[in-house]
C-alpha distance (Angstrom), angle and dihedral (degrees) to the residues before:
residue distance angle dihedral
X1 . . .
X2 3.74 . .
X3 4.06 115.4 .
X4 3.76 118.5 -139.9
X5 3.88 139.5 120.6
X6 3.89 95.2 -162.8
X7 3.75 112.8 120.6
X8 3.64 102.9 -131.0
X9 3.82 92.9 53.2
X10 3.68 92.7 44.0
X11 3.76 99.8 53.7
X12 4.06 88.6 39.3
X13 3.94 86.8 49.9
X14 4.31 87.9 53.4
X15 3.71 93.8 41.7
X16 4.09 91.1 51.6
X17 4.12 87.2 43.1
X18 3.71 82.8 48.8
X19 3.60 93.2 53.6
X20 4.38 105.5 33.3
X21 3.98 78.3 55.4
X22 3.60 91.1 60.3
X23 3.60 98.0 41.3
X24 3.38 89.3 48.2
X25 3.97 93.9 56.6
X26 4.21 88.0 41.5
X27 3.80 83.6 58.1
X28 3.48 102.9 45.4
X29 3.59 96.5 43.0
X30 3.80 87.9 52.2
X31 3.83 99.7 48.5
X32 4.01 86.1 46.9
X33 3.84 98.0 53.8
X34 3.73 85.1 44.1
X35 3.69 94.7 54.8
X36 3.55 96.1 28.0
X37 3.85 111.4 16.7
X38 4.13 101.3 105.9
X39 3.87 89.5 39.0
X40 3.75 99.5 48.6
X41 3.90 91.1 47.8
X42 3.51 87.8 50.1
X43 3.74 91.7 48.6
X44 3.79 86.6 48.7
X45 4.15 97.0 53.3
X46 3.88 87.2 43.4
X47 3.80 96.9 65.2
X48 3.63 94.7 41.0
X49 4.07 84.1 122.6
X50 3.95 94.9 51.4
X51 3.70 114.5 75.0
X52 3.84 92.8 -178.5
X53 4.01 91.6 49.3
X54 3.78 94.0 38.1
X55 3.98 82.3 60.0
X56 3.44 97.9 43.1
X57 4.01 85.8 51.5
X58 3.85 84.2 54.2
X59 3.45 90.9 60.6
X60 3.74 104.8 40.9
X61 4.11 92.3 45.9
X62 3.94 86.0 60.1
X63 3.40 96.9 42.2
X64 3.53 91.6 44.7
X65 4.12 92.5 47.1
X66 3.84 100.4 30.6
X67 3.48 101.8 -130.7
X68 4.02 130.0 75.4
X69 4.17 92.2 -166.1
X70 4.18 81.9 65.0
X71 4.16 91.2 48.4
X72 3.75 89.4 42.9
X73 4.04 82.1 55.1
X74 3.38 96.6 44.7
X75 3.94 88.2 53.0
X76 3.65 94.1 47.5
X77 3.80 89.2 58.0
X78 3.37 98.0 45.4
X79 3.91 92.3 52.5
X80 3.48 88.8 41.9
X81 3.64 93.0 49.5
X82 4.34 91.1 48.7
X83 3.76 83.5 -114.8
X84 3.80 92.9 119.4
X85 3.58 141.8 14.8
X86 3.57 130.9 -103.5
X87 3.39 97.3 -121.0
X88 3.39 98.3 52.1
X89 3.68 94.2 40.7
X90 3.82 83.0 59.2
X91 4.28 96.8 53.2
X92 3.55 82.5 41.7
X93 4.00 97.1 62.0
X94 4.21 83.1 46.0
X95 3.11 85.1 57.3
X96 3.74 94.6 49.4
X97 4.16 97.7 35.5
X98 4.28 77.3 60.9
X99 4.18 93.2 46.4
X100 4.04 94.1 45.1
X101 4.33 81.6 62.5
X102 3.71 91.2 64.2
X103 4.01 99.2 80.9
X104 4.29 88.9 46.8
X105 3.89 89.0 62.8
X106 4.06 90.1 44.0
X107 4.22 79.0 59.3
X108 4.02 89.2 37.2
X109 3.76 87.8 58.3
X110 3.48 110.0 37.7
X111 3.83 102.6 -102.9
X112 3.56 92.2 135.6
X113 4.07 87.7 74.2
X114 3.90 80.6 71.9
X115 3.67 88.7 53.4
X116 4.00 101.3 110.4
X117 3.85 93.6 44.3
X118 3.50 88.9 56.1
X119 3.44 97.5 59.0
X120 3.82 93.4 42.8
X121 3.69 88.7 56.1
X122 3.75 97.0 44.4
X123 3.95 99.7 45.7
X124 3.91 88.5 56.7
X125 3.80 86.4 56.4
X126 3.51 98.5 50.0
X127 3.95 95.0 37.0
X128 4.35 97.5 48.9
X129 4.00 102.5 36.7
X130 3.06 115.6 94.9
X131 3.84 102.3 -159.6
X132 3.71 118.8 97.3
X133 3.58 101.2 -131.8
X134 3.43 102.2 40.1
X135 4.05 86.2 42.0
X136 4.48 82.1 55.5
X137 3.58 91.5 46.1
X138 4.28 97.1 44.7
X139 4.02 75.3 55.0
X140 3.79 94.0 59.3
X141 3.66 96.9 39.3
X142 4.09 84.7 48.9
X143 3.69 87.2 47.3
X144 4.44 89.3 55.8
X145 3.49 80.8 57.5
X146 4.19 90.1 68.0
X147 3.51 82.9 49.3
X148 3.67 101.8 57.0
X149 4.42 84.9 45.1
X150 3.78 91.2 56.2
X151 3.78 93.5 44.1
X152 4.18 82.9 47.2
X153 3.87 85.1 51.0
X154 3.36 98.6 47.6
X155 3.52 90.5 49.9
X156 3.47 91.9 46.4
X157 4.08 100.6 57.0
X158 3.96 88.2 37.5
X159 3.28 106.1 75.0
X160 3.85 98.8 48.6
X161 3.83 86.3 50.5
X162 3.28 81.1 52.9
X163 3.80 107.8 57.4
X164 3.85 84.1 47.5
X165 4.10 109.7 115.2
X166 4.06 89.1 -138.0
X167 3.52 92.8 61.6
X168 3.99 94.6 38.2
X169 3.73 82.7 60.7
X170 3.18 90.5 50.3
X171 3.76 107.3 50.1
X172 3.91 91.7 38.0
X173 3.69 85.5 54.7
X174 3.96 94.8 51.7
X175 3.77 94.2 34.3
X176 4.19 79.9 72.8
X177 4.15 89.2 58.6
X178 4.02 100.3 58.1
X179 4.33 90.7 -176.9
X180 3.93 84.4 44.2
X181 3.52 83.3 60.4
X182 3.91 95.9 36.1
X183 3.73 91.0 52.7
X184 4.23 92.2 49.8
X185 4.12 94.6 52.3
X186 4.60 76.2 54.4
X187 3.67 85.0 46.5
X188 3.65 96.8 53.2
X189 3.72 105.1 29.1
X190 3.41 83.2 57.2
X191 3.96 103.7 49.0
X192 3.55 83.6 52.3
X193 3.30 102.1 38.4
X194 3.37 98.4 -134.4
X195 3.72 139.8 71.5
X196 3.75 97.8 -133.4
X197 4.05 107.0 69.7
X198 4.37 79.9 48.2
X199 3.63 97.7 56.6
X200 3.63 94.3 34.6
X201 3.86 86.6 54.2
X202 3.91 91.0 49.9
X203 4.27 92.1 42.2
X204 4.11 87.8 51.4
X205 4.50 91.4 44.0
X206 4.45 85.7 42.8
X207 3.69 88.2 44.0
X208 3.82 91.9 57.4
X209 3.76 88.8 47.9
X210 4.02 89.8 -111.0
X211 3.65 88.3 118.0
X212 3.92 130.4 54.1
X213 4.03 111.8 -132.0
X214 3.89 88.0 -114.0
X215 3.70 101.2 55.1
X216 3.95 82.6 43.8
X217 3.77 93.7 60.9
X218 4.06 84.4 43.8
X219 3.72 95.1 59.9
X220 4.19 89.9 40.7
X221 4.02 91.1 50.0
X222 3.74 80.7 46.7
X223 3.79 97.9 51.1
X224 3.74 84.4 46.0
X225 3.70 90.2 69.5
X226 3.81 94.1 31.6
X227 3.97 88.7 66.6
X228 3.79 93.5 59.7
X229 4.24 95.0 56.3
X230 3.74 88.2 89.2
X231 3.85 100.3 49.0
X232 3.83 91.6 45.2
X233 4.03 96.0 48.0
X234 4.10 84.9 45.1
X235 4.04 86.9 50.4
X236 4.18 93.7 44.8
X237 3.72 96.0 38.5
X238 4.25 91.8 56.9
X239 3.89 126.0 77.9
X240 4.17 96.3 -126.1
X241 3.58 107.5 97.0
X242 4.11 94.8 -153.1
X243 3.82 92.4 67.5
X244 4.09 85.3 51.1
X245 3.53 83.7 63.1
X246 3.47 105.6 43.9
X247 3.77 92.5 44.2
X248 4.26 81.5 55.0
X249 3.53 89.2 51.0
X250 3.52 100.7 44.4
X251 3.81 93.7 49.6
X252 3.60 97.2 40.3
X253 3.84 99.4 51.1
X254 3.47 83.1 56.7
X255 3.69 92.2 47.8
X256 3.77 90.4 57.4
X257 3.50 93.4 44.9
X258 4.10 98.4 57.2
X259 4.12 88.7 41.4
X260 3.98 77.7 55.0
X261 3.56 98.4 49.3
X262 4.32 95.9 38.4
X263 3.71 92.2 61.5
X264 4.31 86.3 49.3
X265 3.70 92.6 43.4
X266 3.51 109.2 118.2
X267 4.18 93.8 35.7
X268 4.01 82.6 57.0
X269 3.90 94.7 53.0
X270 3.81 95.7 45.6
X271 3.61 92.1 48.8
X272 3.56 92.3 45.0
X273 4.17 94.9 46.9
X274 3.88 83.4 61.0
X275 3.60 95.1 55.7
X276 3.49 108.7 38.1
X277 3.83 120.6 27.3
X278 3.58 94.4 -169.4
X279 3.79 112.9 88.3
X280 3.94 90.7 -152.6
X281 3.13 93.1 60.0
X282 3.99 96.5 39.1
X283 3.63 86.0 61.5
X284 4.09 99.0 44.5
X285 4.16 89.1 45.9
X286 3.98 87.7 57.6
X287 3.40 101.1 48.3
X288 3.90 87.8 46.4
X289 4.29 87.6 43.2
X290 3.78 84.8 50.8
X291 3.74 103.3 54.6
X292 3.71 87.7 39.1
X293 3.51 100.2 54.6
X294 4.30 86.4 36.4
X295 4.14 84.2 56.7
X296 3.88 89.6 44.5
X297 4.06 98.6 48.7
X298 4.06 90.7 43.4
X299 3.68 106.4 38.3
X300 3.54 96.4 77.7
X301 3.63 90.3 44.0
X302 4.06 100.3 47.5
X303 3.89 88.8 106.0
X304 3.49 96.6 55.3
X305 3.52 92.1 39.8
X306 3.82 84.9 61.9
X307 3.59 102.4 47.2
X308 3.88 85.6 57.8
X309 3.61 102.4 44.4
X310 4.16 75.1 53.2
X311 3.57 99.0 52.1
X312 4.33 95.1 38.9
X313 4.00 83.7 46.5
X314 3.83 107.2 39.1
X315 3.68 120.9 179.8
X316 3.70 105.2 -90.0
X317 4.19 114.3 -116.8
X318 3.90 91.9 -116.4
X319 3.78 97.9 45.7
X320 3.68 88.4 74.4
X321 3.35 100.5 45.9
X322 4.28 92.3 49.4
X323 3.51 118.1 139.7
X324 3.28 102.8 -162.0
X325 3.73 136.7 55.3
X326 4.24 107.8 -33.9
X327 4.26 88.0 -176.5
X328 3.00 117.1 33.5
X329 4.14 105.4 114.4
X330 3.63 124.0 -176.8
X331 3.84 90.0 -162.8
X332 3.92 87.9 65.9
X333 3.44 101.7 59.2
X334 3.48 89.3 84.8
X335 3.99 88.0 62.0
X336 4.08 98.8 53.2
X337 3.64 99.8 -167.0
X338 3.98 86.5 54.9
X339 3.41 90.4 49.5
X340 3.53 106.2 58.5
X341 3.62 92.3 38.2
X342 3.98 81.5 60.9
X343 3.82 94.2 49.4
X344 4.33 90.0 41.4
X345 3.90 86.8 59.2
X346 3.89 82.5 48.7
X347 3.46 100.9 50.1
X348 3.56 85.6 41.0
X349 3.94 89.5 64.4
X350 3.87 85.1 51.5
X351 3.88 85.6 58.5
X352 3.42 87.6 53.5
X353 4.36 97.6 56.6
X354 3.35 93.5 40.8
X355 3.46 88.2 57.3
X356 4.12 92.5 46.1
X357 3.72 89.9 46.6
X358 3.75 93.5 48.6
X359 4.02 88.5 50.4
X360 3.76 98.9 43.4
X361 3.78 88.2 44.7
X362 4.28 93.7 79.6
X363 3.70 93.7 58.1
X364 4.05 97.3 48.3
X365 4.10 79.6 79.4
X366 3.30 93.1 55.8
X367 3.90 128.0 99.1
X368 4.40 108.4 -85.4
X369 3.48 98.0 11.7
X370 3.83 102.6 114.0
X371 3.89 88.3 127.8
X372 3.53 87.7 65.9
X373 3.96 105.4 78.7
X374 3.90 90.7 45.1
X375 4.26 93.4 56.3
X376 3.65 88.4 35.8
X377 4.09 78.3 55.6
X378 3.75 97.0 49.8
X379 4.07 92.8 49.1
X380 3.96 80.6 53.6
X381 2.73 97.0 60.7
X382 3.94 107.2 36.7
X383 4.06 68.7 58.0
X384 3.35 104.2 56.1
X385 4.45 88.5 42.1
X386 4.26 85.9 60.9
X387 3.66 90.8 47.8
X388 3.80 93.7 57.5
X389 4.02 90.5 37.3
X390 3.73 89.3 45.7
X391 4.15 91.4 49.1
X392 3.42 90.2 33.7
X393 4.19 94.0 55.3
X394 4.05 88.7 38.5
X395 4.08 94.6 60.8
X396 3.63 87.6 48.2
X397 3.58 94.8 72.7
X398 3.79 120.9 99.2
X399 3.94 107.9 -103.4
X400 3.66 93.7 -152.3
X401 3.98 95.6 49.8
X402 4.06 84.6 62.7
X403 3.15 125.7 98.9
X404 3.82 125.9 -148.0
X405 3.78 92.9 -89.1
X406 3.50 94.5 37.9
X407 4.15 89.9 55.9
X408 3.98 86.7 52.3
X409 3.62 94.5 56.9
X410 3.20 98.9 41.1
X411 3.99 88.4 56.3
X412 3.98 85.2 45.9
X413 3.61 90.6 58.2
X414 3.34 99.4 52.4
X415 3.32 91.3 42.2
X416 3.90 91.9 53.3
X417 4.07 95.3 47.9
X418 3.93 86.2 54.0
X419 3.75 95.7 51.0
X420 4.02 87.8 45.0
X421 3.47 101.9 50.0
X422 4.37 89.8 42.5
X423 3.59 83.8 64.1
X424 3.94 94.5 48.4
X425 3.67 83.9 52.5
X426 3.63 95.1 53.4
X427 3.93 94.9 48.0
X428 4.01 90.1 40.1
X429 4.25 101.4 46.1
X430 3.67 96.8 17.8
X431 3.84 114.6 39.9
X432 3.97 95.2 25.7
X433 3.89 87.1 49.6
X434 3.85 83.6 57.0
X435 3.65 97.8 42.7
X436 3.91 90.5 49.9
X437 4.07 92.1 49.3
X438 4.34 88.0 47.0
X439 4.13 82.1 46.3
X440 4.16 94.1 45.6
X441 4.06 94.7 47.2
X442 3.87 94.3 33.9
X443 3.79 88.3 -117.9
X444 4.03 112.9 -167.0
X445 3.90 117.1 -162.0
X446 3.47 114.6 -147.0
X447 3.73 117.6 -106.3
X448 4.04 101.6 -106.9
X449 3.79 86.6 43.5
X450 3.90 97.4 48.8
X451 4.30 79.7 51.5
X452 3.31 89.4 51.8
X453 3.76 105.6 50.4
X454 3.97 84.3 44.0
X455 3.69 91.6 54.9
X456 3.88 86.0 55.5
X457 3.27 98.3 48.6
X458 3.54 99.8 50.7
X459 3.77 91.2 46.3
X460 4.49 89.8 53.0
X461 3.92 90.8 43.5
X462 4.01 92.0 52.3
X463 4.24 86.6 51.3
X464 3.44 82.9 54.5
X465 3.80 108.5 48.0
X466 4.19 80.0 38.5
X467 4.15 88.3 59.6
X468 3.50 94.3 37.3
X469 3.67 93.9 54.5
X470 3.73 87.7 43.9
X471 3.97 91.1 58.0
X472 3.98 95.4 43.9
X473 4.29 81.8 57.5
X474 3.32 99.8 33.8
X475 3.95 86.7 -123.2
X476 3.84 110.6 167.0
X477 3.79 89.3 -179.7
X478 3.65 93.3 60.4
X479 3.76 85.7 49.9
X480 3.68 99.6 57.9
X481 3.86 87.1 38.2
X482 3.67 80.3 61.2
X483 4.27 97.7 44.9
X484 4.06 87.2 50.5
X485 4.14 88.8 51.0
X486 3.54 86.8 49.7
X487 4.19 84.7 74.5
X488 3.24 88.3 56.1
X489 3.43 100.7 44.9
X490 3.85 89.0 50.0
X491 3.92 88.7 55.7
X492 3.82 89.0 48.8
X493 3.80 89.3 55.7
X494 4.24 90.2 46.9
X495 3.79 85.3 55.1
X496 3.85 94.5 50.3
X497 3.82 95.2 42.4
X498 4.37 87.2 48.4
X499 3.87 94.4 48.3
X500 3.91 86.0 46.2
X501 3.67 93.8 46.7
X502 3.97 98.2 44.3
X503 4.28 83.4 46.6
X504 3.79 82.5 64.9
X505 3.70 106.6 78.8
X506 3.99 95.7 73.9
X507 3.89 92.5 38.8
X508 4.08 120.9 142.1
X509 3.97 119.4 -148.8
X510 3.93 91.5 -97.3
X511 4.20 88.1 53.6
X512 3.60 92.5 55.0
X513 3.98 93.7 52.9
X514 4.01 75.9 53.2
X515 3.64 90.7 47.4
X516 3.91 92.7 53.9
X517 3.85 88.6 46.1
X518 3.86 91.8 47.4
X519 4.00 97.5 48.6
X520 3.67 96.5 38.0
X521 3.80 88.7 58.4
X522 3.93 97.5 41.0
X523 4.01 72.5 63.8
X524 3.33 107.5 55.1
X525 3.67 92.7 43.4
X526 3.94 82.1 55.6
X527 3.68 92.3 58.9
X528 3.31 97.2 44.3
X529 3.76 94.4 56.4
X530 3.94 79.6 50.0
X531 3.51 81.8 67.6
X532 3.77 104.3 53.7
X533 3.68 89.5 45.9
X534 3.96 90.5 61.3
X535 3.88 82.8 45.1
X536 3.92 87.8 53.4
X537 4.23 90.0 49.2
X538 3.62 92.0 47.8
X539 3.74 85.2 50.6
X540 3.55 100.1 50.2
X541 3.99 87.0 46.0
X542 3.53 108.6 -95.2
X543 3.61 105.9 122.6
């Protein structure tokens, strides 16, 4: 590491630690969602009935992606999406305040001396595989390996700054103002959005003896806080009220915990200047002791915690009653695998008009129904505003943060919002057109034919609720159950369109305005079973 006591070079040498650390832990938390990202969640919404495995999840996400502000956002989004629970979104960010402590004792022990080796190692893994994933995650691994340099930089330019009588003066000064010194860990956790570069600033200035164990443990508590700004402001700033709450949560626990710990401060140091003589590791032990003790206290409590957060942050009147898109959070799209879980539960809610449209379309041709066409026209178009939210939110996303799964379903989403709202069109300006002509010229089908058209109905509205359900589970056999029906279906429709044909010879002037009617909807109902059969291909992976 570079040598030199002159100011410039020093502070230039911090700031450029400051800033390889946080590349580093950009990097690594990228390569590891794009590895991992639809597996983890999936891991995470699995143990949603296992407090103790939920936690341990916690910790081994963080660990795994090197950052606890990124878990804390994945969590948000999953609560926010109704893909988790709030109390186990809460054990899980224990879990992950105890995981994001792991890199400060790598610093506290001198891991960071290993810090060129690693990336040697690591950059012939991810430049000679050959395999995708393990290429992705040779990347991350590589990328820890800017972490440990920055920390080794950081460390580096600290301690000279430190042995400077300016910033003695300094320190000594603020080491007499203990919330001074809690408020400047917030400060700088939260410029750097993380907690490590703050407390491995404060280890490197104790370690030179510029920095009294107490007002060390200040600025740590501090930095504790600090690291959950960016969670909270992502949790206020979206529409979904269950990430408000676990953003609360998550900040106030914390809150509790450093009012706890203030008040024991000096206690803490004395007892930990008898164990460990090395202030380093002092420092790294207490923010680990912290957490720990923080996941201990609050685990137990993480249901209770939720039911208040509920009752203090109700579910506000007209979020229930929204029209438009309920999941759809920008703040996600920096989490993929949240993000298209958000715009599946959209398109999802498509699924769900087309299929009210499609059954309320039957009875706009019967007698006293002119209501009909003009709700039929409002779910339209509450259908065609998810579409272009749902498309909209999907091109958002960051091409090169997806992986090769991630790319597919994306493309299958957009795909399945097209299909969806072409068949909303056909029942909105196609069938209601029809139903409004029959209504205006007092139309009357005859009886066989009315039967008929019924029959066919019923027959494309079942293929649709049979896709549908096929897409919300993922079922490929349901979808080619659905593409082998759709034979049948189309022999239905021959049978519909001969008897109609063959009732033709002995037809009056009015019957043929009927006939019109009859065969123009046999046709749209055709098209729109077109439609669920490309569903059922995208479905079974042909897209």
């Amino acid at each position: 590491m570079l040598k030199t006591h002159d100011p410039t070079h020093l502070l230039v040498l911090l700031v450029a630690g400051s800033m390889l650390l946080l590349y580093g832990v950009k990097q690594v938390t990228n390569a590891m969602q794009q590895a991992f990202g639809a597996r983890l969640q999936l891991i995470m919404m699995s143990l949603a009935t296992r407090p103790f495995a939920a936690f341990g999840s916690g910790v081994a996400v963080t660990m795994l992606t090197q950052s606890s502000t990124a878990t804390a956002s994945i969590m948000i989004g999953l609560v926010s999406a109704q893909l988790l629970p709030l109390a186990t979104a809460i054990v899980m960010l224990l879990g992950a305040a105890v995981g994001s402590t792991i890199v400060v004792q790598l610093l506290a022990f001198h891991f960071t001396d290993y810090a060129l080796e690693f990336l040697g190692v690591f950059a012939g893994v991810a430049l000679l595989t050959q395999h995708t994933r393990l290429q992705t995650v040779g990347r991350g691994v590589f990328s820890f390996g800017f972490v440990l340099v920055g920390l080794a930089m950081i460390n580096a330019s600290s301690a000279p700054i430190a042995d400077s009588a300016i910033t003695n003066a300094i320190l000594q000064t603020l080491s007499q103002s203990p919330l001074v010194l809690l408020l400047l860990g917030a400060v700088l956790a939260t410029v750097f959005v993380s907690s490590i570069a703050a407390i491995g600033i404060v280890m490197a200035f104790a370690s030179g003896g510029a920095l009294p164990l107490t007002a060390a443990l200040a600025v740590t508590l501090g930095a504790n806080i600090g690291t959950t700004v960016t969670p909270l402001l992502s949790a206020l700033n979206q529409g979904n009220i269950a990430g408000r709450r676990l953003g609360i949560i998550y900040t106030g626990t914390r809150l509790v915990g450093v009012a706890v710990a203030m008040m024991l401060l000096d206690p803490i140091a004395n007892l930990l200047s008898r164990v460990l003589p090395n202030p380093s590791a002092q420092i790294s032990i207490a923010h680990l002791g912290f957490n720990v003790i923080l996941a201990v206290v609050f685990l137990p409590l993480a249901g209770q915690l939720a039911d208040v957060a509920t009752r203090l942050l109700p579910e506000p009147e007209r979020t229930k009653k929204k029209k438009g898109s309920r999941y759809l959070d920008p703040d996600a799209l920096s989490v993929p695998g949240v993000a298209l879980g958000q715009a599946m539960r959209e398109v999802l809610r498509m699924a769900d008009l087309a299929t009210e449209m499609l059954q309320l379309s039957i009875q706009a041709f019967q007698e006293n129904t002119k209501n009909l066409p003009k709700q039929i026209g409002d779910l339209d178009d509450q259908l065609d505003g998810l579409e272009t939210a749902v498309k909209n939110y999907l091109i958002q996303l960051d091409g090169e943060t997806l992986n090769e799964e991630q790319a597919h379903r994306e493309l299958f989403l957009l795909h399945i919002s097209t299909e969806l709202e072409a068949i909303g069109d056909i029942v909105d300006r196609q069938l209601m057109r029809l139903a409004r002509r029959k209504q205006r010229k007092q139309i009357a089908f005859a009886a066989s034919q009315w039967e008929d058209l019924v029959t066919y109905h019923q027959e494309v509205l079942g293929l649709l609720q049979r896709v549908l359900a096929g897409l919300a589970t993922h079922d490929s056999e349901i979808a080619n159950e659905v593409l082998a029906y759709r034979q049948y279906l189309n022999q239905i429709k021959r049978e519909v369109q001969l008897r109609h044909l063959q009732s033709l010879a002995s037809s009056t002037p009015t019957d043929l305005d009927a006939s019109a009617i009859h065969l123009e909807m046999v046709s749209a109902m055709s098209r729109i079973s077109s439609h669920t059969c490309s569903i059922a291909r995208a479905v079974q992976g042909e897209l």
